[in-house]
MARLO-961488 format. One record per residue: x, y, z of N, C-alpha, C in turn. Coordinates in steps of 0.05 Angstrom, whole numbers, plus 5000, padded with zeros to 4 digits. Layout:
BEGIN
XYZXYZXYZ;...
//
This chain:
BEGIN
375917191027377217171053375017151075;372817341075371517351098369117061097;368816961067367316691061369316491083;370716541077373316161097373416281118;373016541132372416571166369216501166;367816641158364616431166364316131166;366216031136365215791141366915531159;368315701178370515621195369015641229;367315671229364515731244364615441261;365215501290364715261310361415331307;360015161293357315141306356115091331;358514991351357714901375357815161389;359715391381359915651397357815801392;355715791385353516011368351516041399;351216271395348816371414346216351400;344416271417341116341395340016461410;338116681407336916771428335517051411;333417111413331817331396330517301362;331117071362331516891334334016961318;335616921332338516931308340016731323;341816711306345516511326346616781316;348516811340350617031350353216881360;354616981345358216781350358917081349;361317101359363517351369365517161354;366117331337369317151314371517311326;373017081344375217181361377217191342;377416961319380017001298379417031274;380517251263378517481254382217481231;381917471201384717591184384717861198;388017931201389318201204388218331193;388518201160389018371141386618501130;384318351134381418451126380418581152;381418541179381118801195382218961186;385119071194386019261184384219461163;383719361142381819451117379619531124;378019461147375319561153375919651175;377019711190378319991209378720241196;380820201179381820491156379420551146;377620301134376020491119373620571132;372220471160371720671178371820901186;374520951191375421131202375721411179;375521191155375921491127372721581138;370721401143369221551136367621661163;368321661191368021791209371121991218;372922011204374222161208375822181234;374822001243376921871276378121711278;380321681295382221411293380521261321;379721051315377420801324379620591329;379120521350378920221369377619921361;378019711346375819511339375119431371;372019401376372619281410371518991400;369818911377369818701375368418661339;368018371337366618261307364818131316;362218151313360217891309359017831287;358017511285356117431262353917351265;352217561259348817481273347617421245;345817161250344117081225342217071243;339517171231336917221237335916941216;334116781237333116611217331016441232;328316341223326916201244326816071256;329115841243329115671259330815701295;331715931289332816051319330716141339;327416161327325016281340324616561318;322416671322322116911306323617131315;325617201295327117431295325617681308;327517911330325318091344327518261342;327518551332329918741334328518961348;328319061363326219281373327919491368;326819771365328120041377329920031401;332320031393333820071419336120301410;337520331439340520411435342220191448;344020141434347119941455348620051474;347919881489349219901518352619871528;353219781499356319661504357919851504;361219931499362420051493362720101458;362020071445361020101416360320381411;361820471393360820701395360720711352;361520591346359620481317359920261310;357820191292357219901278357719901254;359219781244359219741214357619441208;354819531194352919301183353719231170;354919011162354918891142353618661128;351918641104350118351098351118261083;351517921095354317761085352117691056;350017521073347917411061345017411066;343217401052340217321049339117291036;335917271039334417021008332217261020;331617391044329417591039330217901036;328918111043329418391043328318461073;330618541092328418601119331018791124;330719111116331819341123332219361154;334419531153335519681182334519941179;333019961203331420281201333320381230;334920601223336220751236335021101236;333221181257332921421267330721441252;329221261247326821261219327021261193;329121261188330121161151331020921158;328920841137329820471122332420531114;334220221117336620211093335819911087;334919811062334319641058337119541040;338219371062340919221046340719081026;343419021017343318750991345918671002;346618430995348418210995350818370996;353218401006355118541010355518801006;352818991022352719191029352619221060;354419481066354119541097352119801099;352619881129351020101136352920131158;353620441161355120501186353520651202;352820561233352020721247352620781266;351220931296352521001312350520851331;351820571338349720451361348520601393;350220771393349920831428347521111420;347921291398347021521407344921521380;344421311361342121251342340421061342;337321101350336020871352337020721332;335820471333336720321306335319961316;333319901289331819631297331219571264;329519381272329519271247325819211250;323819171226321719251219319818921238;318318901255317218621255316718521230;318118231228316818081202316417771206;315617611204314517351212316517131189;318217021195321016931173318916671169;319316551151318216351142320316121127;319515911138321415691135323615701117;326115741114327815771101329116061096;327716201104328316541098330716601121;332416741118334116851130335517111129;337217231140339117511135341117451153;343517491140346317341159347717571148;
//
């Protein structure tokens, strides 16, 4: 299900900017929301708000990927990481622990009140993390 929403992807709507494309997926299945709300919420134990979905692929040809130490500024008050896809290994370091993903693994965090960046690495023609 979530393969035929990516590949349903206006390429003309994509943001690039920090080396990734950034699309906000306004039409998004019920039903596979629904499912990653609940199971959110099993595991922060709050009843949560979706305020939105994005699909960020980090990849060179967008410029070299840059994730610095930050906190989010938005109304977000967690992230569920999820890695659809990639061909390299370039971990989410949240509060100083690596989580070095794999292919349909997430990471839940708390964007507003956990640093959280990703390691400098120099992507090389064809390499990506979506």
């Amino acid at each position: 299900m979530l393969r035929s929403v990516i590949n349903s992807i206006d390429e003309s709507a994509v943001e690039t900017d920090l080396g990734r494309s950034f699309f906000h997926m306004e039409d998004f299945p019920e039903e596979l929301e629904s499912k990653l709300v609940k199971h959110v919420e099993s595991l922060t134990g709050k009843r949560l708000k979706l305020t939105g979905r994005a699909l960020s692929t980090y990849d060179g040809k967008y410029g070299q990927p840059s994730l610095f130490p930050h906190l989010d500024r938005n109304d977000t008050a967690y992230i569920f990481d999820y890695q659809y896809e990639s061909n390299i290994t370039w971990p989410v370091i949240v509060e100083s622990v690596e989580y070095p993903l794999k292919d349909n693994e997430a990471l839940l965090l708390a964007g507003k009140t956990q640093v959280h960046w990703r390691p400098k690495r120099k992507f090389e023609d064809g390499e990506f993390v979506s």
